[in-house]
VOVEXVO-209194 format. One record per residue (C-alpha): residue number from 1; residue in three letters; x negated, y negated, z negated. Coordinates in steps of 0.25 Angstrom, whole numbers. Example, Ala and Ser with C-alpha at 12.3 -4.5 7.8 and 13.67 -1.06 7.14 Angstrom:
# VOVEXVO-209194
<r><seq>1</seq><type>ALA</type><x>-49</x><y>18</y><z>-31</z></r>
<r><seq>2</seq><type>SER</type><x>-55</x><y>4</y><z>-29</z></r>
***
This chain:
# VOVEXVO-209194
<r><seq>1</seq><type>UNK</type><x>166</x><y>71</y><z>-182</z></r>
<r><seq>2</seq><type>UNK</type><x>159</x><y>60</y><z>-174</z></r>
<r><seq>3</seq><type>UNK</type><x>151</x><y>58</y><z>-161</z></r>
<r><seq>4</seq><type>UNK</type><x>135</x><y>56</y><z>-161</z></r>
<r><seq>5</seq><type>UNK</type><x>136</x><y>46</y><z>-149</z></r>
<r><seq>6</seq><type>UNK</type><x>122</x><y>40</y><z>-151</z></r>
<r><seq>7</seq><type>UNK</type><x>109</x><y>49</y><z>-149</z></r>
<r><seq>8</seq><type>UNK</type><x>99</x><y>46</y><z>-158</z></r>
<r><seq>9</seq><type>UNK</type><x>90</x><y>45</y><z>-146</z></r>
<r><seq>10</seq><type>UNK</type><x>96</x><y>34</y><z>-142</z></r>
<r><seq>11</seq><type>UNK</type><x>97</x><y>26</y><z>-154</z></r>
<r><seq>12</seq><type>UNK</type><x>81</x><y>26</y><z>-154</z></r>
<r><seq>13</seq><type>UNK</type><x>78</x><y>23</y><z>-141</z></r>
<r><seq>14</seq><type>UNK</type><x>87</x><y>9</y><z>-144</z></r>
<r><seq>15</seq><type>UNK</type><x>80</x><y>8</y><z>-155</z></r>
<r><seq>16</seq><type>UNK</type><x>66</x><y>9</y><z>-148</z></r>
<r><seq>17</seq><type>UNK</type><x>72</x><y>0</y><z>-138</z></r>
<r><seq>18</seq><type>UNK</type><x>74</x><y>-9</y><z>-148</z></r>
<r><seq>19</seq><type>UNK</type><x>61</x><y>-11</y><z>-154</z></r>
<r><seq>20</seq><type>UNK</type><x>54</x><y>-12</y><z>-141</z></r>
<r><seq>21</seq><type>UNK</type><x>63</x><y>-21</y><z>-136</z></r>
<r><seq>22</seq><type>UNK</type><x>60</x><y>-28</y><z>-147</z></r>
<r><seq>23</seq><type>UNK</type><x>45</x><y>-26</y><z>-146</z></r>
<r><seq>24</seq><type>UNK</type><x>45</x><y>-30</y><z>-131</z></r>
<r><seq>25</seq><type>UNK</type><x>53</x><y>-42</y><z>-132</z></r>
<r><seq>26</seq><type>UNK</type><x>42</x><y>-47</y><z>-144</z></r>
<r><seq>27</seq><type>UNK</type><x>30</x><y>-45</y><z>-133</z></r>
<r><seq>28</seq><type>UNK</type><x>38</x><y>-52</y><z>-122</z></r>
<r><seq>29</seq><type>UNK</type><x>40</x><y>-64</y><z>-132</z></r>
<r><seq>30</seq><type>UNK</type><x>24</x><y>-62</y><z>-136</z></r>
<r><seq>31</seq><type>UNK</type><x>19</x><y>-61</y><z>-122</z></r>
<r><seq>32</seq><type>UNK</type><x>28</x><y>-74</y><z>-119</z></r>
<r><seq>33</seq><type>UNK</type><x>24</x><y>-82</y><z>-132</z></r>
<r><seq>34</seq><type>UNK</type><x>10</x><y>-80</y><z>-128</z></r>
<r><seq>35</seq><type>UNK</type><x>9</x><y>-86</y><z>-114</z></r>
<r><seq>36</seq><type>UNK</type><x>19</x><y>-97</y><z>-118</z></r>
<r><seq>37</seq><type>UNK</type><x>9</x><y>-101</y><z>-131</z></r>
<r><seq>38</seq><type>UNK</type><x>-5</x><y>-100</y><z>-123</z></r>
<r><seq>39</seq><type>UNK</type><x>2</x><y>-108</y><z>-112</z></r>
<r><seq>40</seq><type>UNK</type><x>10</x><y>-119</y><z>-121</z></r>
<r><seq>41</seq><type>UNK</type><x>-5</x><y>-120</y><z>-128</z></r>
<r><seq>42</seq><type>UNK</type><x>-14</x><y>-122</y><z>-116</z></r>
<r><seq>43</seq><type>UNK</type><x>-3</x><y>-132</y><z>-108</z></r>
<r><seq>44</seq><type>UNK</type><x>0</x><y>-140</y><z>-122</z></r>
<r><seq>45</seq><type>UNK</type><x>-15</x><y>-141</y><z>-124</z></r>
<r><seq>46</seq><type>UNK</type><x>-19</x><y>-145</y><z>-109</z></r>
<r><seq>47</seq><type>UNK</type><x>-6</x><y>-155</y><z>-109</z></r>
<r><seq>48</seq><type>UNK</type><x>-8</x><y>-161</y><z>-123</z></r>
<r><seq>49</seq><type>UNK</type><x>5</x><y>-157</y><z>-126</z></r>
<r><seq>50</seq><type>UNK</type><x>5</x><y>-153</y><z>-143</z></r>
<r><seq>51</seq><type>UNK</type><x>20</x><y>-150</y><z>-140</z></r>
<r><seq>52</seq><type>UNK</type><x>16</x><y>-138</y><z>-130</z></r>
<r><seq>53</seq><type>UNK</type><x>6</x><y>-133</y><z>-138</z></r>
<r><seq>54</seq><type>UNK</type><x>15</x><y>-132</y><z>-152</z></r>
<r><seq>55</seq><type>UNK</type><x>24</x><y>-126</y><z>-143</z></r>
<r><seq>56</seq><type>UNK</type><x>14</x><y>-116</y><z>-139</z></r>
<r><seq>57</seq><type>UNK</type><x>11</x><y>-114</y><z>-154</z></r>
<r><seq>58</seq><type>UNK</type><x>24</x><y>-111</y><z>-158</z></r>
<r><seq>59</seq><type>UNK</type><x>22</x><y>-100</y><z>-144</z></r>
<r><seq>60</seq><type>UNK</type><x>10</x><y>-94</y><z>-153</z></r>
<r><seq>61</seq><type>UNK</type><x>20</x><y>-94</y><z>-166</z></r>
<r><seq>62</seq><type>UNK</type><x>31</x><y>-86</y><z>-156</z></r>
<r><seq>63</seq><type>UNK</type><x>21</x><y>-77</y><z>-152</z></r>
<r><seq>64</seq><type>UNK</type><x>16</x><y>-74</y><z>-166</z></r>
<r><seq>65</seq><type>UNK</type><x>29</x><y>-72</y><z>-171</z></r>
<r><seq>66</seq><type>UNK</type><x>32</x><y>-61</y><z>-160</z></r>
<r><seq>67</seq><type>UNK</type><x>19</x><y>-54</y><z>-165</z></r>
<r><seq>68</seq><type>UNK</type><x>23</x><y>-54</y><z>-180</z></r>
<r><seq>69</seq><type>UNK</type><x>36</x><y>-47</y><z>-175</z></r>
<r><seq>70</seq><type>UNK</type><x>28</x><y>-37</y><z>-169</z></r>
<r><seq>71</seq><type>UNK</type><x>20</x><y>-35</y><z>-181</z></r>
<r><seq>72</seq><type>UNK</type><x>34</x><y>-35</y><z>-190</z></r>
<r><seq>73</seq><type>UNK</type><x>39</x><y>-25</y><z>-179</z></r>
<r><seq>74</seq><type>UNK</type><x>29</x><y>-16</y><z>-179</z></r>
<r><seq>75</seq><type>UNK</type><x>28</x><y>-16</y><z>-195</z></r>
<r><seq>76</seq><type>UNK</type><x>42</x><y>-14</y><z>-197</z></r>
<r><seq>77</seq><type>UNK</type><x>41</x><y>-1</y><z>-188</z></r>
<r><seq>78</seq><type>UNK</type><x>34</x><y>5</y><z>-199</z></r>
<r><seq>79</seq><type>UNK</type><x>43</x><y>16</y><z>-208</z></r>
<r><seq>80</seq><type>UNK</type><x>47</x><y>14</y><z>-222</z></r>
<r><seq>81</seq><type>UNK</type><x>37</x><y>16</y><z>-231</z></r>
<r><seq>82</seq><type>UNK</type><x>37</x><y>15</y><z>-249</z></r>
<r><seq>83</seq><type>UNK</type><x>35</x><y>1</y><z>-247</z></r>
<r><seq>84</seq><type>UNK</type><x>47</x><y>-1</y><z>-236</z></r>
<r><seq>85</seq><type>UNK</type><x>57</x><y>10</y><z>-239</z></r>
<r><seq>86</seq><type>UNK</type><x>66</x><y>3</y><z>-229</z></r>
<r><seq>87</seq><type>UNK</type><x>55</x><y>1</y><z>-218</z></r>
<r><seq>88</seq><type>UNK</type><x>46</x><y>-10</y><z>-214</z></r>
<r><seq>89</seq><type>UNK</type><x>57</x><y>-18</y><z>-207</z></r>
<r><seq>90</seq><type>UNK</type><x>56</x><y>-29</y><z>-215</z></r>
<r><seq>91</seq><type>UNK</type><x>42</x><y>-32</y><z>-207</z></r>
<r><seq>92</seq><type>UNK</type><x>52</x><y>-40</y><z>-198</z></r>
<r><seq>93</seq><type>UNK</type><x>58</x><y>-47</y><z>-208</z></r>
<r><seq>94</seq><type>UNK</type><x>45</x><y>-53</y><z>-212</z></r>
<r><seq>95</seq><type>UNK</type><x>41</x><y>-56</y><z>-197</z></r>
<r><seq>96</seq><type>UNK</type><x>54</x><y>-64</y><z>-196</z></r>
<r><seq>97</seq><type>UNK</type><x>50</x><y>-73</y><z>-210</z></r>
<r><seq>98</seq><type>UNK</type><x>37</x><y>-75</y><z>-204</z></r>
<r><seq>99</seq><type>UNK</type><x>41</x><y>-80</y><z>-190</z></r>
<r><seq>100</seq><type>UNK</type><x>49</x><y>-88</y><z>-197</z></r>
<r><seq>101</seq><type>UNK</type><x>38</x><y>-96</y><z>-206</z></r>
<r><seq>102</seq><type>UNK</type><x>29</x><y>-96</y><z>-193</z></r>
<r><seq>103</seq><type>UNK</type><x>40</x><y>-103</y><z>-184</z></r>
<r><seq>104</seq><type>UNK</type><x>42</x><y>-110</y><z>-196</z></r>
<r><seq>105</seq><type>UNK</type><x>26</x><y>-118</y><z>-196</z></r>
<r><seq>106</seq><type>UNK</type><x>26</x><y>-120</y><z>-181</z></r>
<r><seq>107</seq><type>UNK</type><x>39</x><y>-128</y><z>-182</z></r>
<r><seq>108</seq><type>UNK</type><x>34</x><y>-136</y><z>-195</z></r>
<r><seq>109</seq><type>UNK</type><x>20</x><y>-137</y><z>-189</z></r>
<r><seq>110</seq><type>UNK</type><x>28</x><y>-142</y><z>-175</z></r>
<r><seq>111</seq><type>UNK</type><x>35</x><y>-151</y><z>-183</z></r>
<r><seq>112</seq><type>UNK</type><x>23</x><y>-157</y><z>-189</z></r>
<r><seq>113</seq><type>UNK</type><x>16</x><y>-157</y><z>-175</z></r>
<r><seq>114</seq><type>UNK</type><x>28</x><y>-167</y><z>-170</z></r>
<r><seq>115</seq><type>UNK</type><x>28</x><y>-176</y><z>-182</z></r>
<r><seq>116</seq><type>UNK</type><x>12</x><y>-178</y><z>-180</z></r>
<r><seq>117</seq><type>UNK</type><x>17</x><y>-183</y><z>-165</z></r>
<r><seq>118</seq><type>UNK</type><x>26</x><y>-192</y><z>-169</z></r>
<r><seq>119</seq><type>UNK</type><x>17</x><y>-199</y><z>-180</z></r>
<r><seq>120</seq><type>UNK</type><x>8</x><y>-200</y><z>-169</z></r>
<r><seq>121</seq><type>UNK</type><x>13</x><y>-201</y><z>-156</z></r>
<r><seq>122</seq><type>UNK</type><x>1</x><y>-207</y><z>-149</z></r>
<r><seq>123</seq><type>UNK</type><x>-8</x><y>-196</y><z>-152</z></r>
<r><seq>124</seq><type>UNK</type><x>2</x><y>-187</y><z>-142</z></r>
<r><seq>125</seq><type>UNK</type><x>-6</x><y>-185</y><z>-130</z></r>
<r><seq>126</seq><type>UNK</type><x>-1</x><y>-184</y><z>-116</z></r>
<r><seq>127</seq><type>UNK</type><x>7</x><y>-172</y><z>-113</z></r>
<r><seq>128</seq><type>UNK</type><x>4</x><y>-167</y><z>-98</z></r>
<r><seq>129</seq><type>UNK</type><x>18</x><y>-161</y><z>-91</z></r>
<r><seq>130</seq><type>UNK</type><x>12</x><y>-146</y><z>-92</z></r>
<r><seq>131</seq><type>UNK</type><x>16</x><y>-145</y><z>-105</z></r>
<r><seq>132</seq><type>UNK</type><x>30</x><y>-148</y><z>-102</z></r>
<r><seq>133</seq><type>UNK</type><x>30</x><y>-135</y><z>-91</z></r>
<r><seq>134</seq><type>UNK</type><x>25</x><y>-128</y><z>-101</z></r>
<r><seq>135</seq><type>UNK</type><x>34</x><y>-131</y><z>-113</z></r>
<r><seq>136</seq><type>UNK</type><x>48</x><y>-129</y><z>-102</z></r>
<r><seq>137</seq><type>UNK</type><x>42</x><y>-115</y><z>-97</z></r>
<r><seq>138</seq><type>UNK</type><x>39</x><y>-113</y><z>-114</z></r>
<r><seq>139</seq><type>UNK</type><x>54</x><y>-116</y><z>-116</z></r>
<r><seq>140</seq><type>UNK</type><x>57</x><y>-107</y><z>-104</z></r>
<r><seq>141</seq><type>UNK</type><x>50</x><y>-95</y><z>-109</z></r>
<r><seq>142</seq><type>UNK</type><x>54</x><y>-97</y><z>-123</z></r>
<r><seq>143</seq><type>UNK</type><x>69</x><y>-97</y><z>-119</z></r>
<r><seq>144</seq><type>UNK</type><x>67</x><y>-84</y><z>-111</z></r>
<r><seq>145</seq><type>UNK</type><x>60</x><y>-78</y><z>-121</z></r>
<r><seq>146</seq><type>UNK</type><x>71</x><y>-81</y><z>-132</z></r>
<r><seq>147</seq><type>UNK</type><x>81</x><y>-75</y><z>-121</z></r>
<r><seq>148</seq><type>UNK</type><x>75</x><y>-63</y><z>-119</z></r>
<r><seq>149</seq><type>UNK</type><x>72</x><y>-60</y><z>-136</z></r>
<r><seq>150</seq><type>UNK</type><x>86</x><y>-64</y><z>-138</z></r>
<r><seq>151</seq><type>UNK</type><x>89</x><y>-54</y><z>-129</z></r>
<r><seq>152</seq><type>UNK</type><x>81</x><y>-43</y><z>-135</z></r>
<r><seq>153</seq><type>UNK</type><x>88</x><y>-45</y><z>-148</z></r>
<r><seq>154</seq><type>UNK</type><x>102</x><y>-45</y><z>-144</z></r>
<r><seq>155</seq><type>UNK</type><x>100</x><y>-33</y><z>-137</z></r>
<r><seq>156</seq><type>UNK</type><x>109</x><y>-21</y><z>-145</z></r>
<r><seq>157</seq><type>UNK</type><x>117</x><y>-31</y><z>-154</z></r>
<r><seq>158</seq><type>UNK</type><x>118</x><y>-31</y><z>-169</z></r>
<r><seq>159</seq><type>UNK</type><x>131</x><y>-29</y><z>-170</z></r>
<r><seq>160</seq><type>UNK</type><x>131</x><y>-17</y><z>-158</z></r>
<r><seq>161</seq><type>UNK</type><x>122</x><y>-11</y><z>-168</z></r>
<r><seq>162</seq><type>UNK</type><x>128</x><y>-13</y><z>-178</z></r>
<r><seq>163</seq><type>UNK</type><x>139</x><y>-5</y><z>-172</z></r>
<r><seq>164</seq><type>UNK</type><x>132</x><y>5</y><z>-168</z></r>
<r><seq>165</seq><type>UNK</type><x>127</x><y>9</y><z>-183</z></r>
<r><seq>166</seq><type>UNK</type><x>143</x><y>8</y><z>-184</z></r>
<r><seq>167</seq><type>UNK</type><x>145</x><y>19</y><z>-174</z></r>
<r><seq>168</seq><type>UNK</type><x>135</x><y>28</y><z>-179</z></r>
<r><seq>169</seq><type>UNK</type><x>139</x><y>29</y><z>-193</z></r>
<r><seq>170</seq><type>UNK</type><x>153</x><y>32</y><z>-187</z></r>
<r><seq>171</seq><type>UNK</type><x>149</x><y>42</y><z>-179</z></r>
<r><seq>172</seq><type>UNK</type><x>143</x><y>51</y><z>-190</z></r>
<r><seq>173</seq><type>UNK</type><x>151</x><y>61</y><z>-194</z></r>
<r><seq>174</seq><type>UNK</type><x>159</x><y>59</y><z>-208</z></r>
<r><seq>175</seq><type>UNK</type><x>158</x><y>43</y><z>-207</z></r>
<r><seq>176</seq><type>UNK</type><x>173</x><y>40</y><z>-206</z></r>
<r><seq>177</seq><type>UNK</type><x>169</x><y>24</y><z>-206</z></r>
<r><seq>178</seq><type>UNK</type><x>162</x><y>12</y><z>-207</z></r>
<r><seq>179</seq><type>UNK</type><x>162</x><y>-1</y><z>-214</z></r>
<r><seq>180</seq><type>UNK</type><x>154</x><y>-13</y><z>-219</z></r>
<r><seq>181</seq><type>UNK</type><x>142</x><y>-9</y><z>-212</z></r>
<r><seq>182</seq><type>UNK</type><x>132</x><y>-21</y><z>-212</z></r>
<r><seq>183</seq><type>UNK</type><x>118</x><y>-22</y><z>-207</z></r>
<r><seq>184</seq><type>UNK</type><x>106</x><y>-30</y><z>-209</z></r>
<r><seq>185</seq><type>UNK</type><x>93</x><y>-31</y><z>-202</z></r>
<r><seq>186</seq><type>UNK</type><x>80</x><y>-28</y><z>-208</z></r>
<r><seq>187</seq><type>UNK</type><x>69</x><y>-31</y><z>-198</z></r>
<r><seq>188</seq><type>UNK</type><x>74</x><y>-25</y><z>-185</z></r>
<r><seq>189</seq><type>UNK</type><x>83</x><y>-14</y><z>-191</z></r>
<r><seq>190</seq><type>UNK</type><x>97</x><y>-13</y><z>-199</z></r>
<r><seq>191</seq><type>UNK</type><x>99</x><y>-12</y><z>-212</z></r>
<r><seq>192</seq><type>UNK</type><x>114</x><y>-5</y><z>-212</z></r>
<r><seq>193</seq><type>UNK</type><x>125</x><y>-5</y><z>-225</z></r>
<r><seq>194</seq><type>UNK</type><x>136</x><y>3</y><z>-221</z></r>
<r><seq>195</seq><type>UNK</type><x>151</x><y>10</y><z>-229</z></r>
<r><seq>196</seq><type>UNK</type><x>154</x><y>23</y><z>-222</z></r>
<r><seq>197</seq><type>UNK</type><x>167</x><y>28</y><z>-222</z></r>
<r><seq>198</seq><type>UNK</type><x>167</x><y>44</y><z>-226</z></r>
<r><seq>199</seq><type>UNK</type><x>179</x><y>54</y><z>-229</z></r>
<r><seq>200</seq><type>UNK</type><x>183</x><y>53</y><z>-242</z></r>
<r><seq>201</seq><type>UNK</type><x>183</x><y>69</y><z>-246</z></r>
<r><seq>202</seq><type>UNK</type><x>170</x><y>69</y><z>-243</z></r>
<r><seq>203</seq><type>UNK</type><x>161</x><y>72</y><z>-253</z></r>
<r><seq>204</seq><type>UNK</type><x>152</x><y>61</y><z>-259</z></r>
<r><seq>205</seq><type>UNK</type><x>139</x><y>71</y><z>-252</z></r>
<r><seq>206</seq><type>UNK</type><x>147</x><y>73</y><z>-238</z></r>
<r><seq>207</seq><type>UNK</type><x>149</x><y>57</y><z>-239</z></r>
<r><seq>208</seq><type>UNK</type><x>134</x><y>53</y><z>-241</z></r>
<r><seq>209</seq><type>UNK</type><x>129</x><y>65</y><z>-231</z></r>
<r><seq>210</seq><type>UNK</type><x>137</x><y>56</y><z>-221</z></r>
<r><seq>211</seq><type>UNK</type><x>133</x><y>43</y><z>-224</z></r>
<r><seq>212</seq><type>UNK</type><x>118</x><y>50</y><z>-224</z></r>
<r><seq>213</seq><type>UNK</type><x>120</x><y>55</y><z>-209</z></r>
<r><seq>214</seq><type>UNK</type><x>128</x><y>41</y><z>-205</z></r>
<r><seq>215</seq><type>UNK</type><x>114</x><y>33</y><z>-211</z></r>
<r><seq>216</seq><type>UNK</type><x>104</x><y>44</y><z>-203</z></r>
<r><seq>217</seq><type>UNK</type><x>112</x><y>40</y><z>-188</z></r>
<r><seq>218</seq><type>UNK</type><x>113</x><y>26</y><z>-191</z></r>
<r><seq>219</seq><type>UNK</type><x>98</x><y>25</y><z>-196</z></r>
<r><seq>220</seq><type>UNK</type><x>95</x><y>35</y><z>-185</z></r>
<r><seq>221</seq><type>UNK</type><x>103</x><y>27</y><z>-173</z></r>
<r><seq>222</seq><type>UNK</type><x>100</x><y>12</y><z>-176</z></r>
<r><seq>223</seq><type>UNK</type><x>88</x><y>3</y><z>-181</z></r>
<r><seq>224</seq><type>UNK</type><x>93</x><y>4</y><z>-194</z></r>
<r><seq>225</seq><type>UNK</type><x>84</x><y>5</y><z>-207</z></r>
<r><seq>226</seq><type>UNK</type><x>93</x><y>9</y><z>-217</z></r>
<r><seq>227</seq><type>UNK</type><x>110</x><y>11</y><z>-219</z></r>
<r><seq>228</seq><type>UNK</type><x>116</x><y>11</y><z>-233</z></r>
<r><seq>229</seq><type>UNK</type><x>128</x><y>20</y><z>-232</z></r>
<r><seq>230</seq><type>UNK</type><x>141</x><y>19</y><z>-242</z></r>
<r><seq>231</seq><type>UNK</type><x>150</x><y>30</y><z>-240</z></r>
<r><seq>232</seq><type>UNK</type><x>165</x><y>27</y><z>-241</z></r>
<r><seq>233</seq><type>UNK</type><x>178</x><y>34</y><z>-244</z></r>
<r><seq>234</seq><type>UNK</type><x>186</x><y>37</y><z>-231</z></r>
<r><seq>235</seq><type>UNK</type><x>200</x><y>43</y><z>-230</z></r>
<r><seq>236</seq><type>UNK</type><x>209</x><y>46</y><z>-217</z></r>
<r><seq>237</seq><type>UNK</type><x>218</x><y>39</y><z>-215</z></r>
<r><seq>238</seq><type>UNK</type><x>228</x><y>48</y><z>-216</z></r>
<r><seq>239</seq><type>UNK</type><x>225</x><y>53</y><z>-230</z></r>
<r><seq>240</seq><type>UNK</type><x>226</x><y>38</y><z>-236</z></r>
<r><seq>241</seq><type>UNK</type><x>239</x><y>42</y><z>-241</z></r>
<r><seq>242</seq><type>UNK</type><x>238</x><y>55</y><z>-245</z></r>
<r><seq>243</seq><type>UNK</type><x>240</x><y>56</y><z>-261</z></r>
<r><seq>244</seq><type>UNK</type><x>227</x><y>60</y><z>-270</z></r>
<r><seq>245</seq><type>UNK</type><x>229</x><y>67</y><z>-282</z></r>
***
């Protein structure tokens, strides 16, 4: 028979923990976005500096982006429906291909703002030394910022996770082992593929009662969306050699 060692309790406080984590550290990087684009913007303008200014603007695009994330947070919260039998997690998918096409124009439209320079360069004014304090204490508060997101993801490792979906499937009673699991994302969530290992002289409804009650802890303990179970033969060990007849 095996040990509950995790409360579900527990596994929901982590997984509140999580999302606000993941919450707070999107309004830390919105609140920080903000003051360095309205600052990069104001000094760029006052110091003719076009390079502060599409710096700042590429501050407005980060600071969009952490609102889409929000938004793509918020609506992926939502429960499965008809339409999204597998929930609305996919809303961060899409947030992500977005970001991507949006960081995508300010580097194209940077790009084109530099050639337009070097075609003419007599047209680029006078740059005053403030925007040169401006774009270092940019560079200081980017760095941190990337630190301290780098951090927030990293906390609770994938694969301590994944070991611990491990661990509660082997700790539901009847599951004798576990093999090829595999995971993939969807949004912020797993999707899990697993064999479990089950006693042999086991009926096929005693088998899939098992495999039932090893996907309700996993689905229950982790931020997991779904888990596709394959129920496998097992035999002790010392039976291997017993003739069948």
């Amino acid at each position: 028979m095996h040990t509950d060692l995790t409360d579900d309790t527990e596994s929901e406080y982590s997984a509140e923990e999580r999302a606000a984590a993941a919450s707070r550290s999107t309004w830390v990087s919105v609140a920080v976005n903000l003051g360095l684009s309205t600052l990069q913007i104001l000094v760029g303008l006052l110091a003719k500096s076009q390079a502060l200014m599409a710096d700042g603007v590429h501050s407005l695009s980060d600071l969009l982006a952490d609102f889409i994330v929000l938004l793509a947070s918020h609506f992926g919260k939502k429960d499965a429906d008809a339409e999204h039998p597998y929930g609305h997690h996919r809303f961060e998918t899409a947030a992500s291909l977005a970001l991507g096409a949006l960081l995508f124009a300010v580097g194209i439209g940077m790009l084109w703002s530099a050639f337009l320079k070097l075609e003419h360069p007599h047209s680029v004014p006078q740059v005053h030394s403030a925007a040169l304090w401006v774009a270092a204490t940019a560079l200081v508060a980017k760095e941190l910022l990337f630190r301290y997101m780098l951090g927030v993801a990293n906390r609770g490792a994938d694969e301590d996770e994944v070991e611990a979906i491990r661990q509660t499937l082997l700790q539901t009673a009847g599951v004798a082992g576990v093999h090829d699991l595999r995971t993939r994302k969807m949004g912020d969530m797993l999707l899990v593929d697993v064999h479990l290992e089950v006693d042999a002289a086991l009926s096929v409804e005693a088998g899939h009662d098992i495999a039932v009650e090893a996907r309700r802890q996993v689905l229950q303990r982790h931020r997991v969306l779904n888990v596709m179970t394959h129920v496998d033969p097992w035999r002790r060990p010392d039976l291997d050699h017993v003739p069948t007849r």
